[in-house]
C-alpha angles and dihedrals in degrees: 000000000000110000092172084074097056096024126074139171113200120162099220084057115075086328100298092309106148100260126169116282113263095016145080085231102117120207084244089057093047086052090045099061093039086053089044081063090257112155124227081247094059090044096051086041089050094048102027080181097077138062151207086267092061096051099044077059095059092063099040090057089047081057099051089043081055105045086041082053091237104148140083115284116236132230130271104244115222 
């Protein structure tokens, strides 16, 4: 998938966070809903402006950020 067609960062929009394009819905705010135990259903019923497709970005741009090594190293556990 192309996320680059559903996700933006522009700095006049949430302070540069990625949001949906087209939208103030930031990708955070899509993750913290799925790790609060949200469904893709409540979230497309909550924001009856977004999609599958949108969502399905949202990971595909996690992977790239991953695989470009863009994230926050964890700690090493004792």
């Amino acid at each position: 998938m192309q996320w680059e067609a559903y996700i933006v960062s522009e700095k006049d929009i949430l302070l540069g966070k990625p949001t949906i394009k087209g939208t103030r819905i930031s990708v955070e705010l899509i993750l913290e809903l799925l790790s609060g135990g949200w469904t893709e259903e409540m979230i497309l019923q909550s924001y009856p402006n977004l999609t599958h497709e949108h969502l399905q970005a949202v990971f595909s741009y996690l992977k790239d950020c991953m695989q470009h090594e863009l994230l926050f190293p964890l700690p090493k556990s004792a």
